[in-house]
Backbone as CSV, one residue per row, in Angstrom:
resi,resn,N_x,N_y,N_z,CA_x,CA_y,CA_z,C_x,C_y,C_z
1,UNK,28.162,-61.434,0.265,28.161,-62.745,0.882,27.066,-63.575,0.217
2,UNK,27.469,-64.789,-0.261,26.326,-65.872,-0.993,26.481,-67.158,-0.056
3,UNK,25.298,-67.678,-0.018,24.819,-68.948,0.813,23.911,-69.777,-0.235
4,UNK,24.697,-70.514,-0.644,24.361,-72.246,-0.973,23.295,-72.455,-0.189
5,UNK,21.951,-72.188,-0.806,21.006,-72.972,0.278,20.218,-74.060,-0.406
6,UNK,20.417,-74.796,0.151,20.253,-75.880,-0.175,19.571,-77.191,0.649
7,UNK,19.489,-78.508,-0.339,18.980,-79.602,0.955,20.259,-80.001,1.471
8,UNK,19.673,-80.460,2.686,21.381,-81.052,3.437,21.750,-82.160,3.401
9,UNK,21.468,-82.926,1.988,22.846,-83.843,1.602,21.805,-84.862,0.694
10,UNK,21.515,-84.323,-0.514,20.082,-84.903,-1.538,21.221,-85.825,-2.269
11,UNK,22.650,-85.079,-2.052,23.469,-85.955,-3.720,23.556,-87.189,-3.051
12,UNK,24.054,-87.465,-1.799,24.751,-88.202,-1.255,23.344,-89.569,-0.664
13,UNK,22.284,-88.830,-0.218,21.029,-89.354,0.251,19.686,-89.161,-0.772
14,UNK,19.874,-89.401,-1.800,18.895,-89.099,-2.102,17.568,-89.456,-1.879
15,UNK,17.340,-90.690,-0.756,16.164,-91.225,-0.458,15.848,-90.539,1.156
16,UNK,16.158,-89.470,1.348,15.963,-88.692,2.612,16.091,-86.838,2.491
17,UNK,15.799,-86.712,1.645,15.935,-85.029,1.429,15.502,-84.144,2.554
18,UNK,16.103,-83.618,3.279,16.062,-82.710,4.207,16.365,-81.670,4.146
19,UNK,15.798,-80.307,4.823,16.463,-78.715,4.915,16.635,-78.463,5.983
20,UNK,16.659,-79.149,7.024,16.659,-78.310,8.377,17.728,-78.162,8.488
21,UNK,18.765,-77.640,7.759,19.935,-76.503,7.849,19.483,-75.410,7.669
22,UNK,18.557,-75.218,7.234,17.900,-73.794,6.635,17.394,-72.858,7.735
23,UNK,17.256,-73.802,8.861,16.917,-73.197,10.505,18.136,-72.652,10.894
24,UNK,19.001,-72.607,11.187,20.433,-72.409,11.286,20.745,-71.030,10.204
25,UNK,20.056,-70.169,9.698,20.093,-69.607,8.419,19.669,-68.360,9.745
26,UNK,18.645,-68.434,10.642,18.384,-67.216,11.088,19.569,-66.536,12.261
27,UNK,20.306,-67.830,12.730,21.674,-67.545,13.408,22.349,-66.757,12.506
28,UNK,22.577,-67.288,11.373,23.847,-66.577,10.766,22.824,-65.134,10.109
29,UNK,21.793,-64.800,9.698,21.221,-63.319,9.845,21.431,-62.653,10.862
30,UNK,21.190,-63.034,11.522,21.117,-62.198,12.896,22.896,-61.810,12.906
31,UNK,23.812,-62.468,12.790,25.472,-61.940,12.655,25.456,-61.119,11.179
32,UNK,25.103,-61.163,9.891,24.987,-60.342,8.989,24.358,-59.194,9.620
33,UNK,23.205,-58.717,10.103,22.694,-57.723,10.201,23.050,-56.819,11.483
34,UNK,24.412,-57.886,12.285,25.229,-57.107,12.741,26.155,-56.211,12.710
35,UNK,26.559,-56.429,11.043,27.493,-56.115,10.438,27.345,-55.529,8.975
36,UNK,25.785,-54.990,9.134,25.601,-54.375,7.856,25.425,-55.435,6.588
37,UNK,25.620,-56.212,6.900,26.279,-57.222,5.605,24.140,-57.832,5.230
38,UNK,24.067,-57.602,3.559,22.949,-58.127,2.888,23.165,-59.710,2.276
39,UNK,22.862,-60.437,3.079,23.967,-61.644,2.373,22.473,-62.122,0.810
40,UNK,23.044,-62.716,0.401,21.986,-63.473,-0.676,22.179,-65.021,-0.358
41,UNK,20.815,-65.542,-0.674,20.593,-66.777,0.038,20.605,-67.175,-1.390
42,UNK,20.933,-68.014,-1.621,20.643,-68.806,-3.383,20.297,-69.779,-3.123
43,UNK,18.829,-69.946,-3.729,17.712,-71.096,-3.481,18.099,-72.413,-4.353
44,UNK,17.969,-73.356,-4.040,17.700,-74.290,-4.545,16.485,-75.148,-4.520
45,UNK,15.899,-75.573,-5.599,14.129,-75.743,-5.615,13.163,-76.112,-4.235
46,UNK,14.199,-76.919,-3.443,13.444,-78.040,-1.706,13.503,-76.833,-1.380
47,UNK,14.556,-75.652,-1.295,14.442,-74.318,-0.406,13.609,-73.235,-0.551
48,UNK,12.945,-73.116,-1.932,12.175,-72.120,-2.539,10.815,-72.540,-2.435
49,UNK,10.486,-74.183,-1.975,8.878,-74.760,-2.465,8.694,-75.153,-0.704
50,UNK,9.397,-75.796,-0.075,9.271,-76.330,1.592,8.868,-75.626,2.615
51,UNK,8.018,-75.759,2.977,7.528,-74.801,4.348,8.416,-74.849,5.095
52,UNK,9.374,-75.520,5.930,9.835,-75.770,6.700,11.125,-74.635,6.272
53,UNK,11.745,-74.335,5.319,12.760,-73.499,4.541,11.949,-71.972,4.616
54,UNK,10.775,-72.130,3.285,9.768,-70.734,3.270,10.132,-70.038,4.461
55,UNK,9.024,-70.883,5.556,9.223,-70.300,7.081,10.182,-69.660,7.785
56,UNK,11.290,-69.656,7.139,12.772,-68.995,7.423,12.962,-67.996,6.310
57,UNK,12.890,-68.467,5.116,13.827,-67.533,4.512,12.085,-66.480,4.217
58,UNK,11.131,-66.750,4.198,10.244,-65.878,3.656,10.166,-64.031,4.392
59,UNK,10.187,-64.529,5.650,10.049,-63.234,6.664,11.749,-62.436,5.990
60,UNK,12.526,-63.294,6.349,13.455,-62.280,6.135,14.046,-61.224,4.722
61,UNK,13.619,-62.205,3.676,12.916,-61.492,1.745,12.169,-60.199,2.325
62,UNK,11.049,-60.606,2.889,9.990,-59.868,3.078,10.889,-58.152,3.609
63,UNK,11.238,-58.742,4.901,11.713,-57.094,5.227,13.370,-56.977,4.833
64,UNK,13.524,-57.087,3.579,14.609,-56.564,2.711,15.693,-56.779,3.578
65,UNK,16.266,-58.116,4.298,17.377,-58.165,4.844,17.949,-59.240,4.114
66,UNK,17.757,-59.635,2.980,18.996,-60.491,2.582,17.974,-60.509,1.072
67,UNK,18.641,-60.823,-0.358,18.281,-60.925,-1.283,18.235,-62.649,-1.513
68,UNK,16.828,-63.249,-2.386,17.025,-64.329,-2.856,17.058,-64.167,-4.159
69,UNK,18.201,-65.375,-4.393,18.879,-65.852,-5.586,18.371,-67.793,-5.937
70,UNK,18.681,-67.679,-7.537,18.629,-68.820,-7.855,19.282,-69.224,-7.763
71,UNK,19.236,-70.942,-7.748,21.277,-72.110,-7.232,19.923,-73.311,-8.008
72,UNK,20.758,-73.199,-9.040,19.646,-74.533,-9.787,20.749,-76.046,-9.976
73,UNK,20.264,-76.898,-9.145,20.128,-77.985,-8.803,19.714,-78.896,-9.897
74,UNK,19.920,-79.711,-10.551,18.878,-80.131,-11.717,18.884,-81.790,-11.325
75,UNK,18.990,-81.945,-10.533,18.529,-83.327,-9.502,17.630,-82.725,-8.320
76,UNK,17.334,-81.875,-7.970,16.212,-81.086,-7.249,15.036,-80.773,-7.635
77,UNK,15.382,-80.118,-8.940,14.388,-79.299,-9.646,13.573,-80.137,-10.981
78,UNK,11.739,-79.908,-10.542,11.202,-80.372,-11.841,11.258,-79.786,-13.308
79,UNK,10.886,-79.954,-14.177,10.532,-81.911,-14.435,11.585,-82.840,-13.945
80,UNK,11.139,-83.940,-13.582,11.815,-85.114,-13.287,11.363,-86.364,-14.656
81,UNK,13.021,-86.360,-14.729,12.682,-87.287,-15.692,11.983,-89.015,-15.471
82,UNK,13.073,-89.176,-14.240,12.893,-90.368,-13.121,12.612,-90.135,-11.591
83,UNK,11.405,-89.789,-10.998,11.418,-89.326,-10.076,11.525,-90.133,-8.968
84,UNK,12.049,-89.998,-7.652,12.427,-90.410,-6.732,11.337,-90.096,-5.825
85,UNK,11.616,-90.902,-4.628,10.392,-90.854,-3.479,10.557,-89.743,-3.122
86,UNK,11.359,-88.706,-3.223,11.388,-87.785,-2.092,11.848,-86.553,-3.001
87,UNK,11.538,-86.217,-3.923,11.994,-85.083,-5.119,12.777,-84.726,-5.716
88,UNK,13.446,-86.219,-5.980,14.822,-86.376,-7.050,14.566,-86.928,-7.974
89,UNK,15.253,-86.072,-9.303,15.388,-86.997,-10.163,16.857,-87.481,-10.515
90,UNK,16.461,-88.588,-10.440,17.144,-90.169,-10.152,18.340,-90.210,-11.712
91,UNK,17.549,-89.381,-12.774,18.262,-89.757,-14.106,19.725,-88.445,-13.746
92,UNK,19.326,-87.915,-13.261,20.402,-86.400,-13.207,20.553,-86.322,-11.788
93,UNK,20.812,-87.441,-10.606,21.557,-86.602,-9.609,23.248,-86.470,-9.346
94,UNK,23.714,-86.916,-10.123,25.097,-86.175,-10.281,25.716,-85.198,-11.645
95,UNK,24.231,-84.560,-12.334,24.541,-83.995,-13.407,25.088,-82.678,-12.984
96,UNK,25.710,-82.237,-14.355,25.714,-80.908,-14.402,24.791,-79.830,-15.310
97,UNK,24.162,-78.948,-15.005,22.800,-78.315,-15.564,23.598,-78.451,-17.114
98,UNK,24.657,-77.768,-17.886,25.078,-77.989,-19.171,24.999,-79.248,-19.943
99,UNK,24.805,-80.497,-19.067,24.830,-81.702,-19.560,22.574,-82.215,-20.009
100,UNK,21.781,-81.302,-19.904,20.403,-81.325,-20.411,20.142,-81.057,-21.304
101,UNK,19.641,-81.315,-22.115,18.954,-81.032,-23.237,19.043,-79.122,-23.091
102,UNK,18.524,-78.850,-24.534,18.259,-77.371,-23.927,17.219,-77.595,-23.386
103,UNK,15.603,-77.848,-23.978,14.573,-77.623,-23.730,13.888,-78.284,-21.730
104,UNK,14.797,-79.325,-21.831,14.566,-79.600,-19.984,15.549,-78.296,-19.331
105,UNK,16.955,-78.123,-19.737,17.613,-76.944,-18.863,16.362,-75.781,-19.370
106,UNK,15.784,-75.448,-20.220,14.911,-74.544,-20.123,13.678,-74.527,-18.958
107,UNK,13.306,-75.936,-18.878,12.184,-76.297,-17.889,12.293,-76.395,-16.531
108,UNK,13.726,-76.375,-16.271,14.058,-76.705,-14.680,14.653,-75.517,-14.406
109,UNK,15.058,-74.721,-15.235,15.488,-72.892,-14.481,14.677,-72.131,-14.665
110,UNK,13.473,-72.348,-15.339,11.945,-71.365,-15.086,11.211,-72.295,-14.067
111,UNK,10.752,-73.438,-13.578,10.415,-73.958,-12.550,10.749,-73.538,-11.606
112,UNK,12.148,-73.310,-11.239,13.030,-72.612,-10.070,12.493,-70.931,-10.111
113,UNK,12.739,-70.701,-10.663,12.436,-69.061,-10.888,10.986,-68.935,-10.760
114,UNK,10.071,-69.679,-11.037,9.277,-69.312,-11.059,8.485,-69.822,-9.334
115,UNK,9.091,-70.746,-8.986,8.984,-70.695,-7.238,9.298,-69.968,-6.757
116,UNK,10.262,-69.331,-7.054,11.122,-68.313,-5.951,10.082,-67.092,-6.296
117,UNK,9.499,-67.070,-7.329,8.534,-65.886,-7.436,7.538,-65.896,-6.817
118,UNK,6.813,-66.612,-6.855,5.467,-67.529,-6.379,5.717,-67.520,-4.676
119,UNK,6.743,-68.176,-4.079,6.374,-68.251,-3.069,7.044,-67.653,-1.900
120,UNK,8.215,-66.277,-2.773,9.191,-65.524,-1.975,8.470,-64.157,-2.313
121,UNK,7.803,-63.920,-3.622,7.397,-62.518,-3.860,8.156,-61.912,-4.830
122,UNK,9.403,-62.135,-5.174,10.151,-61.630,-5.705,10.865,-62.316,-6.644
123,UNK,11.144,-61.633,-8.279,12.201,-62.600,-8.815,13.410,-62.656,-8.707
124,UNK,14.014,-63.634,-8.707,15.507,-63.748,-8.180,16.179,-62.779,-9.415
125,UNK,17.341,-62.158,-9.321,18.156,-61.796,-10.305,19.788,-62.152,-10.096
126,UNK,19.973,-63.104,-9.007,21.465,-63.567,-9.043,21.149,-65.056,-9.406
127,UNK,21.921,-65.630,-9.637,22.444,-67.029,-9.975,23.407,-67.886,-9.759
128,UNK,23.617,-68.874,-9.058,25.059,-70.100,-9.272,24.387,-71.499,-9.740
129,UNK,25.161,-72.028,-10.470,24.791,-73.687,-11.379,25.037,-74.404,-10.309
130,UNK,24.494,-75.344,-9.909,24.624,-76.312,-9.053,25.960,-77.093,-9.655
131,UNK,27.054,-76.770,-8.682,28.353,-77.801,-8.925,29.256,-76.767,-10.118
132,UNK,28.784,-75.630,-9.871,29.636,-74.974,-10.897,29.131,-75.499,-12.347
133,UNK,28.534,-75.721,-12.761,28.254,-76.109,-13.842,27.867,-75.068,-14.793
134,UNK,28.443,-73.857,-14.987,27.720,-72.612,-15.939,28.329,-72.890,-17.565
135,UNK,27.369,-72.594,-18.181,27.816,-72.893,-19.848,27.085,-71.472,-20.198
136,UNK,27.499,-71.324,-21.169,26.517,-70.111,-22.067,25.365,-70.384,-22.587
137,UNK,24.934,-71.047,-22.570,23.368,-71.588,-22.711,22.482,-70.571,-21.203
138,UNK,23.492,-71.067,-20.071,22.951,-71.000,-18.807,22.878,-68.934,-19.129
139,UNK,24.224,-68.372,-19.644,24.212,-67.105,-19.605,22.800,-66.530,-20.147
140,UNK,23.059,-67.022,-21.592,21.871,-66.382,-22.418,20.552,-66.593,-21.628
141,UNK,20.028,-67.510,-21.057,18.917,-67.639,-20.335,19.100,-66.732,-19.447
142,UNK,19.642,-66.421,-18.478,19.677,-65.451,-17.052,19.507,-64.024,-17.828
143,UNK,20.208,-63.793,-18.873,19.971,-62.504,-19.559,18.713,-62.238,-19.862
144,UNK,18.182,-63.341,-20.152,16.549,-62.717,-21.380,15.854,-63.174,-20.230
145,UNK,15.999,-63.523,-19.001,15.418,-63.927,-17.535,15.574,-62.527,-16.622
146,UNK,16.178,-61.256,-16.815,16.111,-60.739,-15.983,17.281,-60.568,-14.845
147,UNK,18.207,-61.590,-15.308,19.311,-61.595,-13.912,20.364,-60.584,-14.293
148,UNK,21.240,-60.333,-13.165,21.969,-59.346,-13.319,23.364,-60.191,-12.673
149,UNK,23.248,-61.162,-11.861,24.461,-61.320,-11.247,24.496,-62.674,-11.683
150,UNK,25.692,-63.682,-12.053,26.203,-65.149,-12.012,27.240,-64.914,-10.784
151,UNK,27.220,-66.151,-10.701,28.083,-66.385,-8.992,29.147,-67.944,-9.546
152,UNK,29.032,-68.188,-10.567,29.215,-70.045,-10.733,30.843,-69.911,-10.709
153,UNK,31.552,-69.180,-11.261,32.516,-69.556,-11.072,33.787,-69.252,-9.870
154,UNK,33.724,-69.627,-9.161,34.710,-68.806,-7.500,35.932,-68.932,-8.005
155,UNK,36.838,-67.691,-7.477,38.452,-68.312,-7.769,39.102,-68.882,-7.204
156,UNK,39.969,-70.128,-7.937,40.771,-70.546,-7.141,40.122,-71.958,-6.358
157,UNK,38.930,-72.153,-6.525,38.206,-73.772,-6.403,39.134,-74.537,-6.792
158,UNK,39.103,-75.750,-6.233,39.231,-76.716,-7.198,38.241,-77.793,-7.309
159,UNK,38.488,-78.279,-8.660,36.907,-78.965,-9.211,37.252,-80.210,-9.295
160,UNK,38.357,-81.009,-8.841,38.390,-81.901,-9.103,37.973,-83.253,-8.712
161,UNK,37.109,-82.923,-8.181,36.029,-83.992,-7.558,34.896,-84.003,-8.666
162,UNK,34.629,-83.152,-9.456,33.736,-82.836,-10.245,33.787,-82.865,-11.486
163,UNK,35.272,-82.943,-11.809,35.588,-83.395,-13.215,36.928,-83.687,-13.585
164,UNK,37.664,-82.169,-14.566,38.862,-82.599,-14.558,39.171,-81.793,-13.752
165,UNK,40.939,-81.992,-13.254,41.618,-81.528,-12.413,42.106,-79.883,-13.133
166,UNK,41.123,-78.890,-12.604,41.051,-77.832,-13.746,42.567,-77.239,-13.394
167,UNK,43.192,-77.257,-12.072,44.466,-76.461,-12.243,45.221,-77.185,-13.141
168,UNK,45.547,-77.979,-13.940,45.819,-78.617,-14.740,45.611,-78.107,-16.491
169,UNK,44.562,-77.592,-16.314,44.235,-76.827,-17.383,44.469,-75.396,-17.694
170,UNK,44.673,-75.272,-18.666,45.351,-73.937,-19.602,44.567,-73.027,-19.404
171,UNK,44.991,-71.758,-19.057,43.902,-70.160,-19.193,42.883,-70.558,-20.526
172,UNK,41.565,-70.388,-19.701,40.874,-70.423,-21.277,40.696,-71.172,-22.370
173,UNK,41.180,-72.424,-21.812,40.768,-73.553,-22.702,39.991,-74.139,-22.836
174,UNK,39.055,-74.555,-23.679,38.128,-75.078,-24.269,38.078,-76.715,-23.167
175,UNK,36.834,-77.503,-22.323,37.247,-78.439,-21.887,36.444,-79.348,-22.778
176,UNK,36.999,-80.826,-23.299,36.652,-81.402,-23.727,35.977,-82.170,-23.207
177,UNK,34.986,-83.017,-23.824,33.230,-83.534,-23.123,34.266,-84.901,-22.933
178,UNK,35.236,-85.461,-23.533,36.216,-86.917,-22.900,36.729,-86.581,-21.901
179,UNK,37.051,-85.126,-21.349,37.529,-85.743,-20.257,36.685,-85.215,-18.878
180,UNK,35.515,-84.749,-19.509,34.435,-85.138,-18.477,33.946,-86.666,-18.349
181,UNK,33.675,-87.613,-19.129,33.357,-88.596,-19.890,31.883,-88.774,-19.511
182,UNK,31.140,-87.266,-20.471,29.475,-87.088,-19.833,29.491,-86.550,-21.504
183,UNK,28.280,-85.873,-21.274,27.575,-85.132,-22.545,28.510,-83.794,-22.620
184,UNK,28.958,-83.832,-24.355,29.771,-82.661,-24.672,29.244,-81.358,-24.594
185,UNK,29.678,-80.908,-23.602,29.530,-79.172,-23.261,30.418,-78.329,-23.852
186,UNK,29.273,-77.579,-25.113,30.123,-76.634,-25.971,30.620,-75.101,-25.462
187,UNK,29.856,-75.020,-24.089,29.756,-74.148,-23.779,30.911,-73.261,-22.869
188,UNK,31.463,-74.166,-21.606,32.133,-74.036,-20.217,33.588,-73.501,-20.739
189,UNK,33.979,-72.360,-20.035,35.890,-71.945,-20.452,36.077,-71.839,-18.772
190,UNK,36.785,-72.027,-18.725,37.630,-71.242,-17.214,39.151,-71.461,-17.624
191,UNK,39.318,-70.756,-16.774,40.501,-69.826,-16.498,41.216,-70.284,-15.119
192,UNK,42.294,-69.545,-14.867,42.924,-70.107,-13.404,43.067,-68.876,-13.086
């Protein structure tokens, strides 16, 4: 079981970033650990750095009832190129992590990782791209990072709020950066 944790609604608000969904996180433990079930929480940066989040998810890291994971956000997570009042950056909040430079996607998934270390105890070794966004850039990093699990692609999503209308697209085809109409990603295949 994986949980999107996240702020509760940064894309949409970005001048109000909030987590207090993250309170609501010890309800649904308490039903996992009814049921045996280790769920993984996948952080996103407001969830890994916020007291108000910490304060929840820290105790429960601590006594080995749920694993934290990375969920990198790259409108969450510093550097900010354009920063916002409230810990957005303003240049990337509807990006996808494949659409950065390498050297910033290098800077904003060790920032993340390196909170979740810092202030959970532990390094994350699972992963999902914020918005599905995984390229092989993203792979090779999680590899020489230590991770063992990616989560980015679910079956049977559909993305088409997010780009192209992927059931539309061929097993394994290459997607072209036109008909994202963003920065060409050499990286992304899916499949149906």
């Amino acid at each position: 079981v994986t949980v999107d944790t996240e702020a509760d609604d940064a894309w949409d608000r970005p001048d109000d970033v909030k987590v207090s969904n993250v309170l609501q996180l010890e309800r649904f433990q308490d039903l996992c650990d009814k049921y045996d079930v280790v769920p993984t929480y996948l952080l996103a940066y407001e969830c890994a750095t916020r007291d108000e989040a910490l304060k929840v998810l820290k105790p429960l890291s601590e006594n080995r009832r749920c694993e934290i994971g990375h969920h990198l956000h790259v409108w969450t997570t510093p550097p900010f190129q354009r920063a916002g009042p409230t810990g957005v950056d303003l240049d990337w909040i509807h990006a996808f992590q494949f659409q950065l430079l390498d050297s910033l996607f290098t800077e904003k998934a060790e920032c993340l990782r390196q909170a979740i270390e810092k202030n959970l105890g532990r390094s994350p070794t699972s992963h999902r791209a914020g918005r599905w966004g995984i390229d092989q850039r993203t792979v090779d990093w999680l590899a020489s990072a230590g991770f063992v699990a990616e989560t980015s692609m679910p079956k049977g999503i559909r993305l088409r709020k997010l780009g192209p209308d992927v059931k539309a697209i061929i097993a394994a085809r290459r997607i072209e950066s036109t008909e994202y109409g963003l920065r060409k990603n050499p990286y992304i295949w899916l499949s149906q």
